[in-house]
MARPAVO-911181 format. One line per 3 residues: number of its first residue (from 0); their letters; for each residue x, y, z of N, C-alpha, C. Coordinates in nm, 2 decimals, decimal comma. Example, Ala and Ser with C-alpha at 12.3 -4.5 7.8 and 13.67 -1.06 7.14 Angstrom:
BEGIN
0) as) 1,32 -0,57 0,78 1,23 -0,45 0,78 1,32 -0,33 0,78 ~ 1,28 -0,22 0,71 1,37 -0,11 0,71 1,29 0,00 0,79
***
This chain:
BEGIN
0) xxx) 11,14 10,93 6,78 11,14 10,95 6,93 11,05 10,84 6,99 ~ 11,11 10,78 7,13 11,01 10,67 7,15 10,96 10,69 7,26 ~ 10,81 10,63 7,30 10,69 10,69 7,37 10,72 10,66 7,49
3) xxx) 10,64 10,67 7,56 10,66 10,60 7,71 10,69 10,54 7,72 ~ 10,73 10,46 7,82 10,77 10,34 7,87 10,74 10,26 8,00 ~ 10,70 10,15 8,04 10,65 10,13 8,16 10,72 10,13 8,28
6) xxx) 10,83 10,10 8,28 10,95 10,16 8,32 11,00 10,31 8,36 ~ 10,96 10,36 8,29 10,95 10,49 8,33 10,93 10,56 8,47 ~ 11,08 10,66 8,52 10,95 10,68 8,64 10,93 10,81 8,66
9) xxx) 10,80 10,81 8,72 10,73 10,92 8,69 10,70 11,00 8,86 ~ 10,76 10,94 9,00 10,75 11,04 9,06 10,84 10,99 9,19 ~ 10,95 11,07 9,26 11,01 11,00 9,34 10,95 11,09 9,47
12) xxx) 10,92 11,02 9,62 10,83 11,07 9,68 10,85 11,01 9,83 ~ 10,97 11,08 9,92 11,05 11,03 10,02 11,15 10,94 9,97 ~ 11,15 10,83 10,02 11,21 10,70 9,95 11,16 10,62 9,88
15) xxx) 11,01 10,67 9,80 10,95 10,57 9,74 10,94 10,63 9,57 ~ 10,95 10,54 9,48 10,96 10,53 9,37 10,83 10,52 9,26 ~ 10,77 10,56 9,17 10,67 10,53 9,13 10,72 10,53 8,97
18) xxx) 10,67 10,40 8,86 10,71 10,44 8,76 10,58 10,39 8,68 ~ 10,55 10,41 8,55 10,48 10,40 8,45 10,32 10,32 8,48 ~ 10,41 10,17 8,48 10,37 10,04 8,51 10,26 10,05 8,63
21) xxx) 10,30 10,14 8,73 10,22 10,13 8,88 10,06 10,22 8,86 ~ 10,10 10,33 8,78 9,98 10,43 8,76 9,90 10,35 8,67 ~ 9,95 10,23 8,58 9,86 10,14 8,47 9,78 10,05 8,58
24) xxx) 9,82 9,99 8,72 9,75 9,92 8,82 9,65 10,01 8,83 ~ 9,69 10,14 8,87 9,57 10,22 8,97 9,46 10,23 8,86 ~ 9,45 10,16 8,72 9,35 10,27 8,64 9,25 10,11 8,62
27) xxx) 9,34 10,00 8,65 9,24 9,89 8,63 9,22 9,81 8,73 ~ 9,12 9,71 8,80 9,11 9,64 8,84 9,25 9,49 8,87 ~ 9,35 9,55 8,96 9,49 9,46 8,95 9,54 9,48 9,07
30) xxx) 9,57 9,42 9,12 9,60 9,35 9,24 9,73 9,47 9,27 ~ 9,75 9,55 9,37 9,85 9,67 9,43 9,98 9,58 9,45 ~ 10,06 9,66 9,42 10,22 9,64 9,43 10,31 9,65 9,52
33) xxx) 10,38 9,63 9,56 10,50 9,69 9,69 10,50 9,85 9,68 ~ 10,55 9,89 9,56 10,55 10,06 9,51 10,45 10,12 9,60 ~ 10,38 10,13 9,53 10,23 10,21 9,58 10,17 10,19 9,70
36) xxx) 10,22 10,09 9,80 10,17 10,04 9,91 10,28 10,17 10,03 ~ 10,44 10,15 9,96 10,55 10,23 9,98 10,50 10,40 9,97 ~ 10,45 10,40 9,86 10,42 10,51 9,84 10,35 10,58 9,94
39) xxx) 10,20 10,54 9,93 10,08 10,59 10,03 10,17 10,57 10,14 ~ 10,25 10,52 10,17 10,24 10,48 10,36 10,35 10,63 10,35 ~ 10,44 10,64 10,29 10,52 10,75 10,29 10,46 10,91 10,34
42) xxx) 10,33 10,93 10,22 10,21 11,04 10,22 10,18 10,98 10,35 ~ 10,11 10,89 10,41 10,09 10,92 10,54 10,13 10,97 10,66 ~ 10,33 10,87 10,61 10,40 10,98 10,74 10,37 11,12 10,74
45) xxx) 10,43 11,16 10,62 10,47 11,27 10,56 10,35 11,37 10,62 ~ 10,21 11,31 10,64 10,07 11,38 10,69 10,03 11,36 10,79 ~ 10,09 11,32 10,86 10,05 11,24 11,03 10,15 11,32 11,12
48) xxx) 10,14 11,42 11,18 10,28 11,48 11,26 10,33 11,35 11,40 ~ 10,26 11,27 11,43 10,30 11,16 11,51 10,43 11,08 11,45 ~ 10,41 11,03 11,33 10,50 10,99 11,25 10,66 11,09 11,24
51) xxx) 10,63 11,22 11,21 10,73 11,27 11,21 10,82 11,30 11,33 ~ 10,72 11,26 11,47 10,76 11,27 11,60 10,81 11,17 11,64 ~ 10,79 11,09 11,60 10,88 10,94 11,60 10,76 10,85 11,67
54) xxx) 10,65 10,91 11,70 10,59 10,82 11,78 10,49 10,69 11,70 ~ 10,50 10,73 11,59 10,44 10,65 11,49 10,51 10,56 11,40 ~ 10,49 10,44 11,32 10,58 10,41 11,25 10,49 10,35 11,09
57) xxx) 10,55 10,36 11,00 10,46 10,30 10,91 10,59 10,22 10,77 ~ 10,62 10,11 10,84 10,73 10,00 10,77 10,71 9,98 10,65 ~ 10,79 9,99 10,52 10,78 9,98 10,42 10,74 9,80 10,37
60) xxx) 10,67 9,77 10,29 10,73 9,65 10,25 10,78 9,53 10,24 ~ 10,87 9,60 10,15 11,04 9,50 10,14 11,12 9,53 10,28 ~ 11,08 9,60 10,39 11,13 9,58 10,53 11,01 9,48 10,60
63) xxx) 10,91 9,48 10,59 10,86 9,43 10,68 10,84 9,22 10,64 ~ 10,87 9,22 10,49 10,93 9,07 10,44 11,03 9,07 10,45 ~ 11,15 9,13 10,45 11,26 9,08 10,49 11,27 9,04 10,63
66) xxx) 11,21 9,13 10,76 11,17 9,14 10,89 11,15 8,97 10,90 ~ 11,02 8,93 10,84 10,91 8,83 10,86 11,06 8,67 10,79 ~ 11,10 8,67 10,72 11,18 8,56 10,67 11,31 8,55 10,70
69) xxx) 11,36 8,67 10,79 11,48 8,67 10,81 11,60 8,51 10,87 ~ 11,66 8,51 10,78 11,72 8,39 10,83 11,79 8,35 10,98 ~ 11,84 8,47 11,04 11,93 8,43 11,18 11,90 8,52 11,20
72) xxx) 11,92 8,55 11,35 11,88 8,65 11,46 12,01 8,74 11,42 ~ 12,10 8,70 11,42 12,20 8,84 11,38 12,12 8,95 11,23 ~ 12,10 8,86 11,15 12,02 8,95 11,03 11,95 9,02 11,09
75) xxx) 11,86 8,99 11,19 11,69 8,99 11,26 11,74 9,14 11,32 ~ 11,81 9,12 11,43 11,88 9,24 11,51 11,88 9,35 11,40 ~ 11,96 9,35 11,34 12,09 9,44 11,24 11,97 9,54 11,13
78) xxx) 11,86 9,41 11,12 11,71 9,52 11,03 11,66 9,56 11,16 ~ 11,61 9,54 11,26 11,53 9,62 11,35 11,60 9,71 11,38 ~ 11,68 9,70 11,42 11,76 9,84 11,52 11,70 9,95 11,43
81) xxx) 11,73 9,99 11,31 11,73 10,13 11,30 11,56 10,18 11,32 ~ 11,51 10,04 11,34 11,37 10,11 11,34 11,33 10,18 11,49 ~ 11,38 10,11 11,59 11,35 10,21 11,71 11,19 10,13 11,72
84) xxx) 11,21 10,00 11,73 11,08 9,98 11,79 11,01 9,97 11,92 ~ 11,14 9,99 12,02 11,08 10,04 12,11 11,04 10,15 12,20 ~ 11,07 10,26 12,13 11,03 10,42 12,10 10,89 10,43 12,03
87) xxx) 10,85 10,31 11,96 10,71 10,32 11,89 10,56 10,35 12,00 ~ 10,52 10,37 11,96 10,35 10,40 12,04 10,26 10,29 11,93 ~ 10,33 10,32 11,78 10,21 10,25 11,69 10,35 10,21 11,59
90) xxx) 10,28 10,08 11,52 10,39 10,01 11,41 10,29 9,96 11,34 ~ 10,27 10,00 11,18 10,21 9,92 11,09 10,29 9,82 11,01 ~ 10,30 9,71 11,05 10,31 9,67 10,92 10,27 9,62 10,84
93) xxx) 10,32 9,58 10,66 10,30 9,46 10,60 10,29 9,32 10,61 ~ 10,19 9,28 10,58 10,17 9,13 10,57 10,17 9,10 10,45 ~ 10,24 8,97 10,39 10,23 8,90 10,23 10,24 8,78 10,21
96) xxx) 10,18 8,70 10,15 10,16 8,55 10,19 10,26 8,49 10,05 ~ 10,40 8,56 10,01 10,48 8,52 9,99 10,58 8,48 10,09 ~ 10,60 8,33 10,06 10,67 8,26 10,15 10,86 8,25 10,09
99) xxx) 10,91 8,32 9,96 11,03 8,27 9,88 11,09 8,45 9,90 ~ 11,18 8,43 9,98 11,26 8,57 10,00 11,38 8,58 9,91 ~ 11,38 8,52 9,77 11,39 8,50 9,66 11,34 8,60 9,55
102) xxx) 11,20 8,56 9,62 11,10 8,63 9,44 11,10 8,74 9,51 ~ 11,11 8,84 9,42 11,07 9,01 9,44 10,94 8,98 9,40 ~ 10,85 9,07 9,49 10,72 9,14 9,43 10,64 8,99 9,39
105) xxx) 10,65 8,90 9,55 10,56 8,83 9,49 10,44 8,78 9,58 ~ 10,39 8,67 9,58 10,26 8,66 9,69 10,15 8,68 9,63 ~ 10,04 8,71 9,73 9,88 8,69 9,63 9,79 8,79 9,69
108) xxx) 9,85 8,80 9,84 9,76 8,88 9,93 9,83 8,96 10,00 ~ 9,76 9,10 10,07 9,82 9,14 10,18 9,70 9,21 10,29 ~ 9,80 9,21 10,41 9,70 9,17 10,54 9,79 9,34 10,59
111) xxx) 9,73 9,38 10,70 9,79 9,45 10,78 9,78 9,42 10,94 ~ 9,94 9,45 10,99 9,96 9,41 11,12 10,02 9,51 11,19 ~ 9,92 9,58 11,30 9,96 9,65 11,31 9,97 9,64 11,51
114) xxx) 10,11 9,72 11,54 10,11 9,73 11,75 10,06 9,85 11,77 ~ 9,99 9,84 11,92 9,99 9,97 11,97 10,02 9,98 12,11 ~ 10,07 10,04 12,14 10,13 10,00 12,30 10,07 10,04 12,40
117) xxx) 9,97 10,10 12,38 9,85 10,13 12,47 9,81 10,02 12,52 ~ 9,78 9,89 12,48 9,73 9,77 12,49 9,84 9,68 12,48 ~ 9,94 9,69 12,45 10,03 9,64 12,39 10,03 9,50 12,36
120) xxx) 9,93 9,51 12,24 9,93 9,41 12,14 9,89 9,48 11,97 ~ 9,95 9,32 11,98 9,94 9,34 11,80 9,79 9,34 11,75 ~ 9,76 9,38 11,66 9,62 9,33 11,59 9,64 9,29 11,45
123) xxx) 9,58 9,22 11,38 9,58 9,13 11,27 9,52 9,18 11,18 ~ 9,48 9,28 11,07 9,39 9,28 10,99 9,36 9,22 10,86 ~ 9,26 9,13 10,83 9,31 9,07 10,70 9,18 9,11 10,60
126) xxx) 9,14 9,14 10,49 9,02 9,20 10,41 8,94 9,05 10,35 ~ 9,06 8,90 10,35 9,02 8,80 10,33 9,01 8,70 10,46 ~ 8,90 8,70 10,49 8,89 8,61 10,64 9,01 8,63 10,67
129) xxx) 9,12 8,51 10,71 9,22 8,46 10,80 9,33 8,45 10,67 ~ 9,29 8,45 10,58 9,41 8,37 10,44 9,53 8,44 10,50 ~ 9,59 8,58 10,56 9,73 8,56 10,58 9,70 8,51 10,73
132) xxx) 9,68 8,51 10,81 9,71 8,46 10,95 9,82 8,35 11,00 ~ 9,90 8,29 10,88 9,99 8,21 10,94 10,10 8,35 10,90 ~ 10,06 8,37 10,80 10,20 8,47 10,78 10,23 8,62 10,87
135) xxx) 10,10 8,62 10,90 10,15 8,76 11,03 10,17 8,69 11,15 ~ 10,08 8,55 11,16 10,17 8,53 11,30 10,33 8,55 11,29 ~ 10,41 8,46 11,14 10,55 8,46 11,18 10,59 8,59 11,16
138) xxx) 10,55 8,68 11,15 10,60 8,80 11,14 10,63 8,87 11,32 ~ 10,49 8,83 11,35 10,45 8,89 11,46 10,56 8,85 11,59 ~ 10,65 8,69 11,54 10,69 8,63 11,62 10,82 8,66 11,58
141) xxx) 10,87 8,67 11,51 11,01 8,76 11,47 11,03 8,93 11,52 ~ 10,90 8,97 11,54 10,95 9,12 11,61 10,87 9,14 11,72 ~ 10,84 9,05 11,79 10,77 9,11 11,94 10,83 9,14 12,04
144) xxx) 10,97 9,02 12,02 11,09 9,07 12,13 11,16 9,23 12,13 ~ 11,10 9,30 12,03 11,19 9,43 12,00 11,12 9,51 12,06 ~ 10,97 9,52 12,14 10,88 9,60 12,18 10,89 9,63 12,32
147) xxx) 10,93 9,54 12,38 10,93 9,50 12,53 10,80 9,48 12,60 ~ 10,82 9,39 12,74 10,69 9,37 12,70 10,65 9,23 12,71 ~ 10,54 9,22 12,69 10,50 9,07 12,65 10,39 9,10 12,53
150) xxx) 10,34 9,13 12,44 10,25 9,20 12,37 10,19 9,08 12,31 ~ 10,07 9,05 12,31 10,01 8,92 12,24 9,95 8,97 12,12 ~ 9,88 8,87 12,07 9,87 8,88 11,90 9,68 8,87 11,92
153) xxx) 9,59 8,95 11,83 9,48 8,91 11,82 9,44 8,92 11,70 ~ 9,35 8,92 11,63 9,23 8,94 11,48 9,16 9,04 11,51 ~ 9,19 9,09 11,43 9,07 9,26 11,44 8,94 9,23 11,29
156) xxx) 8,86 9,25 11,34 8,73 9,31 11,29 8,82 9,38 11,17 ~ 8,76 9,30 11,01 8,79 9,38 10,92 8,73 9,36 10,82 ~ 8,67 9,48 10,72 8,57 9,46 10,63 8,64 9,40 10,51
159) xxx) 8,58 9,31 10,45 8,59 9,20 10,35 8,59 9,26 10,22 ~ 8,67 9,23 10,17 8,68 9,25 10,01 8,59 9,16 9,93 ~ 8,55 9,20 9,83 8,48 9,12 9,73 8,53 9,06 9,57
162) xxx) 8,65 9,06 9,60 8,72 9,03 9,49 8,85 8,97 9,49 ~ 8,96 8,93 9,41 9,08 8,87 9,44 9,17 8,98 9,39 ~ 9,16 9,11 9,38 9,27 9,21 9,39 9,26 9,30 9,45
165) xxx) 9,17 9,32 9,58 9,18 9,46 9,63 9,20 9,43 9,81 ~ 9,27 9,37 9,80 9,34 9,35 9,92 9,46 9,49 9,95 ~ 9,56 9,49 9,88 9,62 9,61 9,91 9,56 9,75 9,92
168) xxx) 9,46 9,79 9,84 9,40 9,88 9,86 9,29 9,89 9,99 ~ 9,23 9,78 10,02 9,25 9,74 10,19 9,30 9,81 10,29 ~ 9,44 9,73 10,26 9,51 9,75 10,35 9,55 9,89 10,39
171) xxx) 9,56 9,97 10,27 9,58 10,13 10,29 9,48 10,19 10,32 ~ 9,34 10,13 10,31 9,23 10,20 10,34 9,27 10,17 10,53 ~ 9,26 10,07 10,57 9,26 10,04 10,71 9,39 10,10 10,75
174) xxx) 9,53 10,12 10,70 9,62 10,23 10,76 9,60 10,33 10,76 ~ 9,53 10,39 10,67 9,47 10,56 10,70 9,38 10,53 10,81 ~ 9,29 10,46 10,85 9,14 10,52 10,95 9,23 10,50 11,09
177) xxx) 9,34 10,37 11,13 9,41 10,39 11,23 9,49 10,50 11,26 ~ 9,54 10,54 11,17 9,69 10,66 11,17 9,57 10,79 11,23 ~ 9,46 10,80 11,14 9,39 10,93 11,20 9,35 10,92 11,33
180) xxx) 9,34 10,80 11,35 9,24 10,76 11,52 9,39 10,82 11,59 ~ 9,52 10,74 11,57 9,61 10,77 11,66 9,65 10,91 11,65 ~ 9,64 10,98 11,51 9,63 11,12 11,53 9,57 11,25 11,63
183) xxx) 9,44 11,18 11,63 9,37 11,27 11,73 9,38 11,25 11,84 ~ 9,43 11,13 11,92 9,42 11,10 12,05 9,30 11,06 12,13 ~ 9,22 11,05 12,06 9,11 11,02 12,13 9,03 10,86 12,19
186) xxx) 9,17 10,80 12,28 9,13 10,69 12,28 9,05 10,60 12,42 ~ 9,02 10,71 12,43 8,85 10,61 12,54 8,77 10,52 12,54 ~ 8,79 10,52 12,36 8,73 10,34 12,34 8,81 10,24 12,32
189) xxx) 8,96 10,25 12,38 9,07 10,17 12,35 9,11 10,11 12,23 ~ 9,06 10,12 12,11 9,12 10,11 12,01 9,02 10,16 11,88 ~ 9,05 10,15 11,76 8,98 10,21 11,62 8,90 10,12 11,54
192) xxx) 8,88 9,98 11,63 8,78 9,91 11,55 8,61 9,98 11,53 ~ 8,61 10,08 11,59 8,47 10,08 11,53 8,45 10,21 11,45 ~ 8,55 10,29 11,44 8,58 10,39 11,35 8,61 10,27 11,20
195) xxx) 8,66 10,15 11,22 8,65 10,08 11,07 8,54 10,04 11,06 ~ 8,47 10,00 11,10 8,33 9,94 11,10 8,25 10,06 11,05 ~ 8,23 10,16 11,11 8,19 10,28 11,05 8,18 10,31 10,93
198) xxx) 8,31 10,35 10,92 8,36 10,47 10,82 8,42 10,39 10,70 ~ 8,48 10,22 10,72 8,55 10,21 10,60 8,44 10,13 10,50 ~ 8,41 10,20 10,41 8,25 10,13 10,35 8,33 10,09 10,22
201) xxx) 8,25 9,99 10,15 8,31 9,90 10,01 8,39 10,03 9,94 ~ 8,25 10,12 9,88 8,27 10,24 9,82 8,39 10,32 9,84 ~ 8,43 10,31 9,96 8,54 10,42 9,98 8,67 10,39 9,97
204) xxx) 8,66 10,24 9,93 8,79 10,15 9,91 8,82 10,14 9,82 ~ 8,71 10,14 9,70 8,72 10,12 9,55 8,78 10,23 9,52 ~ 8,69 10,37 9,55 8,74 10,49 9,50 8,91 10,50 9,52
207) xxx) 8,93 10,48 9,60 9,11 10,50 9,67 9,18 10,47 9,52 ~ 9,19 10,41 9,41 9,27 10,38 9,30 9,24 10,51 9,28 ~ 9,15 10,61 9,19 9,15 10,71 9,21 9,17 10,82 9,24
210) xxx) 9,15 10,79 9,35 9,25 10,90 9,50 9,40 10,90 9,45 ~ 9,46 10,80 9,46 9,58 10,76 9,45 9,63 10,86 9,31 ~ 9,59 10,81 9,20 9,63 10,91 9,09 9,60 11,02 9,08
213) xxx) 9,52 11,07 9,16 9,49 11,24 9,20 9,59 11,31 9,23 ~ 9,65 11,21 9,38 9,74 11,24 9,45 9,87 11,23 9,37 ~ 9,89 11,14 9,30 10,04 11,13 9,23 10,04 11,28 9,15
216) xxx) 9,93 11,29 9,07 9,94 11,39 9,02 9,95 11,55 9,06 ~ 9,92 11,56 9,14 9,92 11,67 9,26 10,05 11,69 9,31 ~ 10,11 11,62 9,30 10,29 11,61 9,32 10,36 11,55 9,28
219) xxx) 10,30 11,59 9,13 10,38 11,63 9,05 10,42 11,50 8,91 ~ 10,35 11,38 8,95 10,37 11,28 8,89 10,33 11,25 8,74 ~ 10,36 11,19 8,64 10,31 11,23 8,53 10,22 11,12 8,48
222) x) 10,12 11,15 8,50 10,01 10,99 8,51 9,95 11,00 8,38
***
């Protein structure tokens, strides 16, 4: 009888997929995947009732690079529509500084870009200085027309990684502290930059691989 396999998958969780290979990331020091990025953002809808209200949005991945490289405005259209982005209040997306809409699962880094229509602009977040900043611009510039609007682009205040793989785990740290800020409503200081400054400390970023396999396991996954 033969053993595991990395391949394997071990928990399906909305529309997102987790197999063998992804829970082997979360246990070492290795750069996060599309999967797991898919995943968490899923658990967040799935925990954020804004999300489920439609007023929130949280873009998978492989939509928000297909979005960013799309070849012609007819493709462009035909992926946005179902999103209802202009029904959004908030839209997270992915950033990846894969430029080949070719290579699956490929790139070095990831950034988060996220709108809020309160202000209605984009904000930029990157864990490495600016390293995606050309790539969320072109993102930014492929879906701004879907918002209405005029919505400009800026750089947000984001705490710095100290390594060359924990950029995704980043990025899910900085989608959680926004999603809860837009959760509660409480926005008199017009946006959740200092709730990051705050709250998102090195420590709390590292732990999250952890978190992660808690959580898989808690529902059910076989880690």
């Amino acid at each position: 009888m033969s053993g595991p396999r990395v391949d394997d998958k071990i928990l399906s969780y909305g529309d997102a997929v987790l197999r063998r290979s992804d829970t082997d990331i979360l246990r070492g020091p290795r750069f996060i995947n599309d999967r797991l990025i898919e995943f968490f953002f899923a658990h967040l809808s799935s925990t954020h009732p804004s999300a489920g209200a439609g007023r929130s949005l949280l873009v998978p991945p492989s939509i928000s690079f297909w979005i960013s490289l799309c070849p012609d405005t007819t493709s462009l259209i035909e992926s946005a529509a179902p999103l209802r982005l202009r029904d959004r209040d908030l839209v997270l997306f992915t950033v990846n500084n894969n430029a080949d809409v070719t290579l699956a699962e490929g790139g070095t880094h990831w950034s988060l870009l996220v709108y809020e229509r309160g202000d209605d602009v984009f904000v930029h977040h990157d864990s490495c200085d600016r390293m995606n900043h050309r790539h969320a611009m072109r993102l930014y510039e492929a879906v701004k027309y879907f918002f209405g609007g005029n919505p400009r682009f800026i750089t947000g205040e984001t705490p710095q990684q100290r390594n060359g793989y924990d950029c995704g785990l980043y990025l899910m740290a900085v989608a959680r502290v926004i999603c809860d800020w837009f959760e509660r409503g409480e926005k008199e200081d017009g946006n959740w930059f200092k709730e990051l400054e705050a709250g998102l400390l090195e420590e709390a970023v590292e732990s999250l691989r952890l978190e992660l396999l808690d959580l898989i396991l808690n529902l059910g996954g076989k880690v």
